[in-house]
Each structure stands twice: as C-alpha cells, then as structure tokens.
N, C-alpha and C positions, 0 to 999 in steps of 0.2 A: 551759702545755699539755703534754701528754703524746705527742712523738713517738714512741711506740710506737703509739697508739689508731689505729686503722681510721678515718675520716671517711666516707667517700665510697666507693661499693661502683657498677661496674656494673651493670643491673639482671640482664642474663644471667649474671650471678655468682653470682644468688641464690637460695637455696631454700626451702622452709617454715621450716627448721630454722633460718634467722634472721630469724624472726617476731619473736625479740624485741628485737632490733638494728634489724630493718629496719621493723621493723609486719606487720599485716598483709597491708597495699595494695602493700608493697612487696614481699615473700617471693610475696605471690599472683603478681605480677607475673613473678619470677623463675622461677616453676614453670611459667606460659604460653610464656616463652620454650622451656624445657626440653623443654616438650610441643609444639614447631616451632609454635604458633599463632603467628599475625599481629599483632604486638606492637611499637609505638612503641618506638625507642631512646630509651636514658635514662638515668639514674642515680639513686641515692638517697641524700639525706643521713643518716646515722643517727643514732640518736638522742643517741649521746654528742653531735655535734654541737652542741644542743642544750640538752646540761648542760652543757658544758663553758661555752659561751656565755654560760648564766646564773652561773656559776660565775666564771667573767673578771671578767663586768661587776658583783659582788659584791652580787648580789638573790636568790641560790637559796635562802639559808634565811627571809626573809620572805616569800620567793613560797611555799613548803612550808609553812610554819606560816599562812598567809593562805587557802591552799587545803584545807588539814584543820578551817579556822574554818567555813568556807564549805559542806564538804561534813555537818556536822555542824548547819549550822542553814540546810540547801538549801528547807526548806519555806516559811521567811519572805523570799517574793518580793521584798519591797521592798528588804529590805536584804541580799541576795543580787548582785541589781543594782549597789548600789556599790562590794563587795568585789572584782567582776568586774570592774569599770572600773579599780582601783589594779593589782589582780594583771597583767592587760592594760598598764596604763603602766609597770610593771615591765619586763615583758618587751621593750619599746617600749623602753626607756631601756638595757637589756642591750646588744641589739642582736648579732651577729652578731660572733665572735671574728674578730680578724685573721686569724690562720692556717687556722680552718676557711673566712673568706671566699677565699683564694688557694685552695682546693681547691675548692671549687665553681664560682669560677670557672673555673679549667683546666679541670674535668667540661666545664662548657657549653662552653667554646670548642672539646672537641672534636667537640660534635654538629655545628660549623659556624658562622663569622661571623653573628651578629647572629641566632641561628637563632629560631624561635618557638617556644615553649615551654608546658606545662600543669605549672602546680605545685599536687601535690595534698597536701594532709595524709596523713601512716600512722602515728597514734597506738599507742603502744604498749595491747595489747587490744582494738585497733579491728579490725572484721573478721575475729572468730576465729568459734568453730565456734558460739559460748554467747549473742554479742554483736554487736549490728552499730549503729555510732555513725550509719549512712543519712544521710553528708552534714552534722554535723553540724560538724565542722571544715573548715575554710574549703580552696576550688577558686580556684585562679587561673587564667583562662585567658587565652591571646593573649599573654603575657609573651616582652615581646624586648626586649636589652639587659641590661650588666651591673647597673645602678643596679635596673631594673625585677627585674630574676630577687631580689634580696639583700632588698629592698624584700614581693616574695611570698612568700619564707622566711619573714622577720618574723612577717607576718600571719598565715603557716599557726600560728609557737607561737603568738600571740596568743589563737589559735581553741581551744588549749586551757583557755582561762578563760572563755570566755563562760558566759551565764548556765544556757543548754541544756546543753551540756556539764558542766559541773558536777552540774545535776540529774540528768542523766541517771546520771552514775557514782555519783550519794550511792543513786539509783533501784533500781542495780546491784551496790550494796554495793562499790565497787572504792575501797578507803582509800589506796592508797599515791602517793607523787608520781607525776605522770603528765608522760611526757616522749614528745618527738614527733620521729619519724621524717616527711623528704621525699620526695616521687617526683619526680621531674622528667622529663620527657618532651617529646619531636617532638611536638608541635601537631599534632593531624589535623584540617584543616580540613574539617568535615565537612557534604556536603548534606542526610543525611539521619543520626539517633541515635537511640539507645534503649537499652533494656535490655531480658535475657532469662533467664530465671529457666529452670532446669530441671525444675522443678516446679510446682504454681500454687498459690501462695501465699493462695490465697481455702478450698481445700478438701483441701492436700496431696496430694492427687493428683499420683502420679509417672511416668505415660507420656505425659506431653506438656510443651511448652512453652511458655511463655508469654511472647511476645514486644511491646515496649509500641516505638512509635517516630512521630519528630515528625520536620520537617522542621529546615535546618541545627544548630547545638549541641544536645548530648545535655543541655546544663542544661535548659533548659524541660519536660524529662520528668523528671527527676529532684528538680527543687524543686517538681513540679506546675504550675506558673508556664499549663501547657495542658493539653485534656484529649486526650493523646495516641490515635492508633489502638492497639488491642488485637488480637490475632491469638493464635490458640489450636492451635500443632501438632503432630501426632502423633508419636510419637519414634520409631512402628518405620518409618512411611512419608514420616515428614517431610511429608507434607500436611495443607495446611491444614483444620482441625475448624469452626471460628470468626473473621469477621473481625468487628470493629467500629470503625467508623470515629467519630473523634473530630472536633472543633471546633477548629483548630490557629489562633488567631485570629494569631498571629506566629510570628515565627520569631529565632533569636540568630544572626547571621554576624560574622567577622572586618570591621570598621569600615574606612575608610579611614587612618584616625588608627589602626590598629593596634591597637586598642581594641573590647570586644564591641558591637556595635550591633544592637538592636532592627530589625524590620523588620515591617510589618504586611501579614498576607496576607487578598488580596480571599473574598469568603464561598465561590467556587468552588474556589483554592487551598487555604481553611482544610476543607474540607472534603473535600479528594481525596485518597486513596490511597497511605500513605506508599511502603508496598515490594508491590513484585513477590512471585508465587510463587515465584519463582528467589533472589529477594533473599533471603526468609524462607527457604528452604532453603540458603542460606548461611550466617546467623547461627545457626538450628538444629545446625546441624552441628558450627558451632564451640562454640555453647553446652555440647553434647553432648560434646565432645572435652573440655573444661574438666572437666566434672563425670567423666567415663572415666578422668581424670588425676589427680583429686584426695582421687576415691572417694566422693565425698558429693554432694546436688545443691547448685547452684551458682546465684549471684546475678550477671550479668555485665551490663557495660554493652559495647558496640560504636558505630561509626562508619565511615561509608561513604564516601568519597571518591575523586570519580575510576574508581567502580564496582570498589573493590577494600575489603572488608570488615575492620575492625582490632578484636581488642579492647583495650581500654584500662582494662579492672579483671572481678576476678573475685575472689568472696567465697563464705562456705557461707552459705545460707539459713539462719537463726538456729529459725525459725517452721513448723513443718510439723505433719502429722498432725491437723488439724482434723474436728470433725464437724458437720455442719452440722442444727439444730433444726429440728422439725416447725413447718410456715409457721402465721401468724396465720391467726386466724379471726375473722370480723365486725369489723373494724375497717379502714377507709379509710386507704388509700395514698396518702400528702402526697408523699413525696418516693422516685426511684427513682433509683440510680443500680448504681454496679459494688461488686460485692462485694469489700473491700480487705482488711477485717480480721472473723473470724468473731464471733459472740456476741451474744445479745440482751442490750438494755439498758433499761430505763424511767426519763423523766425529764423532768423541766421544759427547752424552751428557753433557749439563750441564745445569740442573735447577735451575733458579732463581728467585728470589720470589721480588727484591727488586733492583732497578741500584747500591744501595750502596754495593751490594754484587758482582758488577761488578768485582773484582781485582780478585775474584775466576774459569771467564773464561781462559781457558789457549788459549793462539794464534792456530785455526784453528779449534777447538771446536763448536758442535751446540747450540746457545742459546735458552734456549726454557723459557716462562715467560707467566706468564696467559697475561697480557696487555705489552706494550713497548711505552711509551710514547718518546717524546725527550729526557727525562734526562737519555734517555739507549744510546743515542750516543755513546760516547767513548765505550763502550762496544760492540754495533753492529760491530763498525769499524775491532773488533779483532775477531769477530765468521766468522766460514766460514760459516754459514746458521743459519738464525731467524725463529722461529716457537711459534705461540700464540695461546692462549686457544681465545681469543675475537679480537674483530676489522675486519675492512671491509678492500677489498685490494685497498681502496684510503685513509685511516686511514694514519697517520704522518708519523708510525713508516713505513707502505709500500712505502710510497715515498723515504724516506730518505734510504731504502732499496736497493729499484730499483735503488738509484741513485749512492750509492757507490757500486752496484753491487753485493750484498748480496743476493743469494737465498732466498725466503723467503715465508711460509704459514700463514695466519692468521686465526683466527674462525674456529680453529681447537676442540674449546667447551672441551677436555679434554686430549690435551698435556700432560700438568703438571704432571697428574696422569699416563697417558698411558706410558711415556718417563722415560728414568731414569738413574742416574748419570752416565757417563762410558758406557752407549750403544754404540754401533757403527749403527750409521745410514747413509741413502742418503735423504737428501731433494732434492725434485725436485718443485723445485718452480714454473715451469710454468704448471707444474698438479695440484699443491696443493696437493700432497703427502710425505709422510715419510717415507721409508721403511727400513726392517731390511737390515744391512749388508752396506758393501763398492758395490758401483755400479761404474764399471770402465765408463767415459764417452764416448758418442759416435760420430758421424756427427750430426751436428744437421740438423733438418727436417722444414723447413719453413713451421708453420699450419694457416689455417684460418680457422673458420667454416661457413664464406662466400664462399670459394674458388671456384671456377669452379671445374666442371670434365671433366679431360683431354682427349682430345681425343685420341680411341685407336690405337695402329699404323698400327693394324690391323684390317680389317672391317669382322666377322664372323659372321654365320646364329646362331651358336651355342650357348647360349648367358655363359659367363663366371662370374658365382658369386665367392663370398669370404668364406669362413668359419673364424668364430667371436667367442671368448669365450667370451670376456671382453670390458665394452666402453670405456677404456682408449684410444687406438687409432683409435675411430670409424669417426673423423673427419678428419685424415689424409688418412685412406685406402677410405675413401667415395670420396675424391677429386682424385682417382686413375681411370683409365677408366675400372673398373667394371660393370655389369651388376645389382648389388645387392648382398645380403647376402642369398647363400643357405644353410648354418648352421650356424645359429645361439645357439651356443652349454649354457644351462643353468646351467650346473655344477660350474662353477667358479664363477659368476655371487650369485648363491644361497648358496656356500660356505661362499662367503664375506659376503653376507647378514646375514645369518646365525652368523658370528660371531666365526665361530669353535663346533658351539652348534648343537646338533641333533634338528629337525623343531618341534618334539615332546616336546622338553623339552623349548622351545618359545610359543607352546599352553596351555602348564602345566602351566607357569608363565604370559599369558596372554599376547604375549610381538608378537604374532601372526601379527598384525597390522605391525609391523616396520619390519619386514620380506618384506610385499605385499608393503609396501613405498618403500624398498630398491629395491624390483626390478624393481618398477613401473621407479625407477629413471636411472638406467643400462638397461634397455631394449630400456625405451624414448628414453635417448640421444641417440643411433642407429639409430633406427628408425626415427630419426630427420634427424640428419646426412644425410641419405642414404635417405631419400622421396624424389621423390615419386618411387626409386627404390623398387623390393620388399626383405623384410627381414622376414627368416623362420624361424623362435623360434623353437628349439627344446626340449622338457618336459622334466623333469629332467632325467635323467641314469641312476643315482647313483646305483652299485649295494650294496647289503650289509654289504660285507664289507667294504667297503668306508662309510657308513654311522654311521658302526660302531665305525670307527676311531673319531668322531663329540664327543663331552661332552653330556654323558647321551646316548651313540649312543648302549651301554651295555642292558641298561634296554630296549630298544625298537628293536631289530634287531637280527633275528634268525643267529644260526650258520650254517654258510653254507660251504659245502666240493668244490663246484664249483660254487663259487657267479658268472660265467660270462652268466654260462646258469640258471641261477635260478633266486632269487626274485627281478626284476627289469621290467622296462619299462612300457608297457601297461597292464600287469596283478596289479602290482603296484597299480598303479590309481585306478583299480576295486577294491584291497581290501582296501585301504587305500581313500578315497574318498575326505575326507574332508581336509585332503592334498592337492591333485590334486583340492580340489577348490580354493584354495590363492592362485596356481599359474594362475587360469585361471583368476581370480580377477585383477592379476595383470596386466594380460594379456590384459581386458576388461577396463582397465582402460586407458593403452597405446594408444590403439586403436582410444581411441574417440579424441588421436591429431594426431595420425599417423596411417590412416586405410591402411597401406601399410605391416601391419604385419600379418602372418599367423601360423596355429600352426601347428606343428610336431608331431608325436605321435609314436615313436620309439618303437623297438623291439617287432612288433607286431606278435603273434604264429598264433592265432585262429581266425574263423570269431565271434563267440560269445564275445571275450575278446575285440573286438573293437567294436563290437556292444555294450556291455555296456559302454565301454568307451565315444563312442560319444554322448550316451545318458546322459552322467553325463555335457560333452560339452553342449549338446541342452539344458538340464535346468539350461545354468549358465549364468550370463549377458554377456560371450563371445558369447555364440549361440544362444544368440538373436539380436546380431551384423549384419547388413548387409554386402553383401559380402566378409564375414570371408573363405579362403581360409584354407582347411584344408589337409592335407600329410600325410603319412606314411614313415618312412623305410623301405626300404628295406632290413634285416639284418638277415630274419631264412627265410631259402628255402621254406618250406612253403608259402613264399608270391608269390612264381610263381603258385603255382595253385590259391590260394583265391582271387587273386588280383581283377580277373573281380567282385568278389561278394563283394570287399570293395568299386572297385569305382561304383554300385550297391547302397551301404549304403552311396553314397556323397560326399568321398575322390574325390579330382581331381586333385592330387599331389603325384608321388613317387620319391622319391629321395633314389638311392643305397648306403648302406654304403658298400661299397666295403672291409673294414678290415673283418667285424663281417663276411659275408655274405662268405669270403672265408674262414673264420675258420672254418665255420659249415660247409660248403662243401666238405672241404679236411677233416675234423677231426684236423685240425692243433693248437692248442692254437699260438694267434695269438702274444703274449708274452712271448713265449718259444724261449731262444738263441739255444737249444738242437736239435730244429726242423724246424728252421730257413729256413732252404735252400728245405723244403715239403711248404714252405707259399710263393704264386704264383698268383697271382691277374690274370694273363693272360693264366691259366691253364683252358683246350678247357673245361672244368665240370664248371668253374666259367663264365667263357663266357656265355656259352651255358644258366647258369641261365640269366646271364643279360643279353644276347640279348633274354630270354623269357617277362622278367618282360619290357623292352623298346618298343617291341610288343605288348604286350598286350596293355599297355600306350599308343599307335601310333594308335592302332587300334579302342579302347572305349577311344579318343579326350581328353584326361589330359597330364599333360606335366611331363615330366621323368627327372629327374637329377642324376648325383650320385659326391658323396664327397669324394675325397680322392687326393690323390698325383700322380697317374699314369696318368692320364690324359696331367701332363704337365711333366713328366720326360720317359716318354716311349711312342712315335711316333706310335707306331705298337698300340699300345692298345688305343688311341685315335682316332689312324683310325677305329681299330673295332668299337669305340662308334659312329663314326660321319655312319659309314656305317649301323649298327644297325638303328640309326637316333633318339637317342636321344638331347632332344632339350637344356640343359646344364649342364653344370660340375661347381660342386664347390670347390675350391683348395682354402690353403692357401694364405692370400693377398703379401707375398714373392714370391710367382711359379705365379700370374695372369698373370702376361706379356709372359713367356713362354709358358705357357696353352695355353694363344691366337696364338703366334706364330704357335705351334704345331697343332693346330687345322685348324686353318687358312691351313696348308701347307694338310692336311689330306683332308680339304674339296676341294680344289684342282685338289686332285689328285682324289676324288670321281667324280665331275665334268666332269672331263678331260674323264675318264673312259665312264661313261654314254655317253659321249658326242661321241667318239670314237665307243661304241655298236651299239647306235642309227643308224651310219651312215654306221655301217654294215649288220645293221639287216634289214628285211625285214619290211616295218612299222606297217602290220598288226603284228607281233610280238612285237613289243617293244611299240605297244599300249597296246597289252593286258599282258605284262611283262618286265613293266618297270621296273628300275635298282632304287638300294636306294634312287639314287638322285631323283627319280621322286614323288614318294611318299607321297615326305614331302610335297609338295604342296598339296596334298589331304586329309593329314592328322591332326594331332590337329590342333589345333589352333594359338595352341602355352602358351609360359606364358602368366598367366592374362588375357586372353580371345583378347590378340591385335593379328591382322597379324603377321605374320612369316615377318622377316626383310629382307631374301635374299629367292628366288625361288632356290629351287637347286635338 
C-alpha cells in the first residue's frame, strides 16, 4: 500500500472538485456542507480505497477484463447474470485492505462508540450533471458496529457488478474500470423522508418543487416499495400548488435488533398527510438553497427527525426540458396514474410480477409491474413503455426511466389487474395515462400550467370562450388567448367517473362518494387552469338511451321511442333529485378553490320545471355560495317567450345551443344524413329565434352566448350575432383563432356602417335610433358584471 494515498476524507473537506476521488454523492455532500445546510456527519471512503483493496487481494485485473467481457455483450441477459455473480465473488473474496480497514475504522469511531450509521455507495460518474445511477448501487442502513460498517463496504463494491449496473453503464457507453467511492454518515432516524427535485421532472418546469415524502425511512420512496404523497410548490411563495396524497400501506423504522423493520400502517395512517405547510416550506427552502449553491436544479433526498429537517444527498437532475403531446383521442382509459416519465408509446402488454421474469418481455412491449425497483433495468431498457401499480414519479424506477427515454406511469394503484398480456396499448407518459389501442403520434405541444395566455391577435368587444368536455388538455387550451370556457360539457367527465356504471348502480353499492371526488377532481383542474377566467359547467344531458347503454343502465332507464325530446335535462333533475345533488356537491366543492365556475342548466321546456329546479339549487351548498352565476340553454323554442320570466327567477346567463334549437325549429333531427341538407343554423325561423332570445338578454342586462361552430366557419352568421349584439360565442378550442378573426372583421364592418349612418342621418335621428353599434354601450353589462371591453 501506498502511504502517501489519501484513504478517508471528512465529508466537510469536500468539494465538487473531488468528484472524482470522492463520487459524486460524496463531493455533493461536501458542497451541502459548505453551503451551511443541514447535513449528517460523516466521512467518505475513496475510491482508491477500493483499488487498492482489489489490488492487495490480487483480483483487479480479472475483475477488469471480466467487466469489459460483460459490458460488451450486456444485452445477452442470461449470461450477463453469471458473469455478475464471479465479478461479485471476486470482490467478496478481495475483501477490504488491512490498512485502508484501521482508517475507516478510526473515521467511524470518531462519529462516536458503536454509533449508527448509513453507508451509501459514490461510484465514480454516479451523480454527475449527464448520469444519474437512481439507486442503483447498494444503501445500507441502520449499520452499527465495526464487523457491520466493513461488511456494508463490501457490499456497496459488490453493487458495482450487479447485473443493473452493468447494463446501465454498457447503456451509457462508460468502458472504463469502474471503481467506488463510500459515504458513511449519522443515521437519521427518520419519521417522516422523501425527496425533492427543484424542478418537476414530469414537464421541466422550473418554478416549483416537487416534493414526494412517506412516512419513517426515505427507502420506501426511493425504491417505490409505496406510492408516496406528491406535493407541488411554488418557488417564489413557497406555497403549496398541488397536494396528492398517496396509499403509504407501510412504513421502514430502525428494528429492535438494530436492523430495518417493516411496519404495517392501518388504511387511516396509510392514507394521512405526510407533511405540514411548514414542513414543506422547510424542505423547499432547502431544496432551493441546494440548487442556489450548485447553479443547476437539483435532485435531493431529506429526513425529518425530531422536527429538525437533514438533507442526506443532493444530485443535478440528469432529465429536464420536456414537452408534453397533444392528448388522445377516441380511445378508453385503462389505467391512470402520475406522470413520471414523458412520451407516447404503443404496444403489446406484458405483466410481470418479478425482474427475474424479465426474459419474457419481447423488444417493444409495455412493462407493466406492481413496483420496478433497479433490478428491472435490463428489462426497462427493452419495453417501449413502463407502467406500475406503486411509486412516486421521482421513485428510481422514474428516473432511470426518464433517462433512457422510456415513457412511463407510476401509482397507477391497479395496472397489474386492469392490464393484460397481449393488450395493445398507448402510454403517454406525460398524462399519466394508458389507453386502449395504437395512438399514431403527434406535434408535440410545449405545456406548462404556469404558462402565460397569449395575447390575442385580435382585440374583440365579443368576448370568445371554449367548449371543454374533459381536463386532459385544460392547461394547454387555457394558455391560448381565450376568453374562458362557455361549455363546459359534463357527459364525459361523469362517464369516466362513472366507470361505464349507471350513477344508480354506484348509490345501490354505496360507492356514490368516489363519483363526487372524481368530478370534484376533472372539473378543479379547469377551473384552476382557466381562473380567474369564467368556466360554465354544463349538468349532465345524458338522454336515456345513453344512459342505458351504463352497467345496470337496464334496471333504471325507461324505453324511449325519441330519447332526444324526452327524459333528459331539466325535467331530469326535478324527478331524479338526489342525483342532481352529487352533481351540485361537486360543484360546491369546486367552488370554494375556484369561484370562477358557474352552473348550466340545459334543455330547459317550462317556467315550473326550472322553477323547481333552482330550488333544489337554493337548498344545496351550491346555493348558498356567493356569487354563483347561474344559465340556461337555450335549446326548445320555448325559451323565446319564458326567458324574461327565468331571468325573473335569477338566471343571468343564456347561452344558445344552436344544434338542438335548430332541430326543434326546423323539425329536422339534427343526426339524420337523410335530412341533412333541411338542417341550417342560418335559416331566417332560427335567426329570428336567436335574435329574439339575444334581445331579450340585451334588454333585462344578462349576457347571452351561444355554442356551436358557425360562428367561426360562416362570416355571415357571425355578423348576424355581433349585429344582434350578443356578447360571446363559445367554439371549439381548434376554431378560437378563427372565431376571433371572423368576428373581429364583422364588428368592423358593424362599426364602419354605424359610423357611415350617423354621418348621414339627421342627429335627432340616430339619437333616438341608434344602429346596433350603439346599443351595446347602453346595454348589459356584460359578463360577470365587468364593463364591456370596447364601446361599439
């Protein structure tokens, strides 16, 4: 041995600049110190250590030449595996130089008699800016005693031969001998662990944090082993954006025997609230200070003990700058979980239960596994998409994911079961979705749910909302220069929720609750999205036969010979009540984070059937909501004459459905190819209703919309609405740009006209008959009770 070599480095000795002496877990280490964080005493073995040891015990040049065999034919699984196992007994039989044993020994004795210990692997290239090995060589925790501390050394070089390990570096192209630096460190016994990324690793996004944490040891978040709480904070307020609470079915504490023990927590524990606001703005902070120190963002794990916060490792995120693809379309959602790793994939099933059953994915195959620790490397490398029942998406298996570019869902809670050998699926990893079928790919869409909204290229008085079935893409169309969402349609939204199940046969089983969660959770995120623009929930449609199609939709749903004019919408509600209350539950739930949302109350015939209706409104926690803005459709003729006597009862919202409204008009089924060319949105009998019902609206101060596709594909029929003077149109978030265009150029030409009369008419004339343009100045108010944006 070479009495000159350095062995053994305190860790507050260290800096980046001996990354390659120390690793990188250990120079990280040393820089947290330097930057005063909260950091376990320690020391670290380096890596000569290591050689020298293999070098002693006379294995270093068949362990090298065994290791270059191995990383050059890392793709034949099977006999990878045995190579692992010699190079591994190798090192096993080296064992630990005398001399570098008395130095680590002295290290530890002077953290303290018999003290506890965590010894972590710091491969040389592990943890730099390009690579990150996510766990992939071996943790020891709970290490007390000298026999035990000499014994976890061992096994950390060991962990450089494993089979993972190996592939991973042939994956990486890193040929050269690989030698392994130790951390040793004070045990933090910890109640509560996690990790916290300074960026979020699902969509690069870099003004928040993303914090993942379980109860006692930070293992069980880090191997996925549970599917930890998620928490999302903002960097300039440090408050929380996002919590999501995980299934923590156990927990990892120090044993009696000194040894990690398992512990099983009851479905109240596994399901309670790892940290505090306070907590999470502690780890934030530190997170934050890490990445401030280091100049890049940052991968760090933490532990809480004794309500005093440590970190215990900090790394650069290898994986950033993602963009996330425009959502599927027509194809059924098998399986939902957390977005871990970005990118669509398509491909056959294949569940597995165990990595040793690895050799049964075929090349381009979806893996699907309750948990994927590292020892699924070699395996992951060969699936074109990973999907797990457990784990958070900063769990091992999602970094090593994201980093070889693997689509990937985690805490998807029942894959395993839902999935199944031979399906053809699409993962899209940056939803956190699985759907039925091949999904050909698309442009991808750069999303943030920070983003700005863009300004529009047109400035209109009219104001131009969206119609929304679903919140998959409610954070993309919200960064679009819309006005808001004027239909917000509930049918698809309470389909998924539903499950395929009729809402009846979820009250029979009691299961009525996870119904009013699911939409409490698809309605939020919109109305998140989009505040403080406004978003108009429309009550469900559904007619009967659509609902009969639902499981169990037989036993509750009459037969009907024309479900389109029969038992739906506002009558619905009146005979079916306690229905129409878990939606408004829902509703009132929303609310109290997003009072930006209003309710719809579709296919209204009679003044009686909405009179009862909003009285079911008034005694629910929605109608006792302040400023709850309430609408009608406009959709059976009828609502041209009742309409003064609804907004009368309170409405101060009509919006036209212009399909339904010209069906009843013409007699047309607005679904018939037979009759196709009788169905005319711009026919003078459909007009003439809606310029009665936008009148009436313009005259008793509520604001009028209507929803449909003419608006922005027929010039003429937008000019009737903007000369009518209604105050917006809701269109698909595909047609808003055009919409704007088209209206823009109508208001124009309204403008121009007025402007042109004026200066011919006599002025006592065109005071006392003024031209549409004039109007609007004297008329509602507009939406939401604000000023009108342009005088026209």
């Amino acid at each position: 041995m070479d009495s000159d070599v350095t062995y053994v480095r305190d860790i507050s000795t260290l800096t980046i600049a001996d990354a390659e002496d120390a690793g990188g877990k250990g120079a990280n280490m040393g820089e947290m110190v330097a930057a005063h964080l909260p950091v376990p005493p320690g020391f670290v073995l380096l890596r000569d250590c290591y050689r020298d040891s293999m070098r002693s015990g006379g294995v270093d040049a068949e362990l090298n030449a065994l290791h270059r065999e191995a990383l050059a034919t890392a793709a034949d699984t099977a006999h990878l595996a045995e190579r692992c196992k010699r190079m591994q007994g190798l090192v096993h039989k080296a064992g630990v130089d005398d001399a570098v044993r008395r130095l680590i020994l002295s290290a530890y004795h002077e953290l303290g008699t018999s003290t506890v210990v965590a010894v972590r692997s710091s491969a040389t290239g592990e943890d730099g800016a390009d690579a990150s090995f996510a766990g992939m060589n071996a943790t020891i925790t709970n290490v007390s005693g000298d026999d035990a501390l000499i014994d976890a050394v061992v096994r950390c070089w060991m962990s450089l031969f494993s089979p993972r390990v190996v592939t991973y570096r042939a994956s990486r192209g890193f040929t050269s001998d690989p030698a392994m630096a130790v951390v040793v460190q004070q045990m933090v016994n910890s109640e509560k662990a996690g990790v916290a990324f300074t960026a979020d690793p699902s969509n690069g996004a870099q003004d928040r944090v993303v914090i993942e944490g379980a109860f006692g040891l930070g293992e069980v978040v880090v191997s996925g082993e549970v599917e930890p709480d998620t928490y999302i904070v903002a960097k300039d307020t440090l408050a929380p954006l996002d919590v999501r609470l995980g299934h923590k079915a156990f927990k990892i504490v120090r044993g009696a025997d000194g040894h990690d023990a398992p512990v099983d927590l009851d479905d109240a524990q596994a399901d309670s609230r790892v940290l505090s606001d306070e907590e999470l703005r502690s780890i934030a902070e530190l997170a934050i200070a890490t990445e401030r120190h280091n100049g890049c963002p940052q991968d760090t794990e933490w532990a809480i003990e004794d309500g005093k916060t440590y970190l215990v490792q900090a790394r650069p995120i290898t994986t950033l700058g993602h963009t996330t693809p425009p959502p599927a379309d027509k194809h059924v959602v098998l399986a939902r979980g957390l977005a871990a790793a970005p990118g669509i994939a398509s491909g056959k099933v294949r569940v597995l239960q165990t990595p040793d059953e690895g050799e049964r994915l075929q090349e381009g195959e979806i893996l699907v596994a309750q948990m994927t620790n590292p020892d699924w490397l070699p395996t992951i490398r060969r699936a074109a998409a990973l999907v797990t029942d457990t784990g958070g998406m900063t769990c091992h298996a999602a970094i090593v994911a994201r980093e070889l570019g693997v689509p990937c869902v985690v805490g998807t809670r029942t894959a395993t079961r839902d999935l199944h050998d031979g399906t053809m699926v699409t993962v899209d990893g940056a939803r956190g979705e699985v759907v039925s079928g091949r999904v050909e790919k698309k442009a991808a869409v750069t999303t943030e749910r920070s983003a700005p909204v863009a300004a529009p290229s047109e400035v209109t008085g009219t104001k131009v909302y969206v119609n929304l079935a679903m919140p998959d893409s409610a954070e993309s169309v919200a960064a679009q220069p819309v006005d808001g969402v004027g239909l917000l349609r509930a049918e698809f939204m309470l389909t998924e929720a539903l499950g395929g199940r009729h809402p009846r046969d979820l009250i029979a089983h009691g299961e009525q609750g996870t119904l009013v969660e699911k939409l409490v959770a698809s309605v939020g995120r919109i109305a998140a999205a989009f505040a403080p623009r406004p978003v108009v929930y429309r009550a469900t449609d559904f007619r009967s036969n659509e609902f009969r199609g639902l499981v169990g939709g037989e036993a509750y749903e009459p037969v009907e010979h024309n479900p389109m004019i029969g038992y739906r919408g506002c009558y619905r509600y009146v005979s079916e009540p306690d229905l129409f209350a878990l939606e408004l539950e829902a509703l009132a739930r929303v609310r109290e984070q997003s009072p930006n949302v209003a309710l719809m109350i579709p296919f209204v015939r009679t003044r009686w059937e909405l009179e009862a209706c909003l009285s079911l409104v008034d005694k629910s926690p929605l109608g006792r909501q302040r400023g709850l803005h309430r609408w009608v459709m406009a959709e059976v003729p009828s609502v041209v004459h009742w309409l003064p006597s609804y907004i009368g009862m309170g409405i101060d919202g009509v919006s036209i459905g212009s399909n339904d409204l010209t069906q009843l008009v013409l007699g047309v089924d607005r679904d018939s190819d037979v009759c196709s060319e009788l169905f005319d949105e711009s026919d003078p009998a459909v007009l003439d209703a809606i310029g009665q019902i936008i009148g009436t609206a313009r005259r008793m101060g509520i604001t009028s919309s209507l929803c449909g596709q003419a608006p922005s594909t027929n010039p003429a029929f937008a000019e009737h609405l903007v000369r009518m003077g209604i105050t917006s149109v809701s269109v698909n978030p595909d047609a808003a740009a055009s919409a704007r265009r088209v209206i823009a150029a109508a208001e124009r030409r309204v403008l121009l006209a007025a402007a042109e009369w004026r200066n011919q008419a006599p002025a006592a004339e065109w005071r006392n008959q003024a031209p549409a343009a004039e109007w609007r100045n004297q008329g509602p108010a507009a939406e939401w009770r604000n000023p009108t944006q342009a005088a026209r």
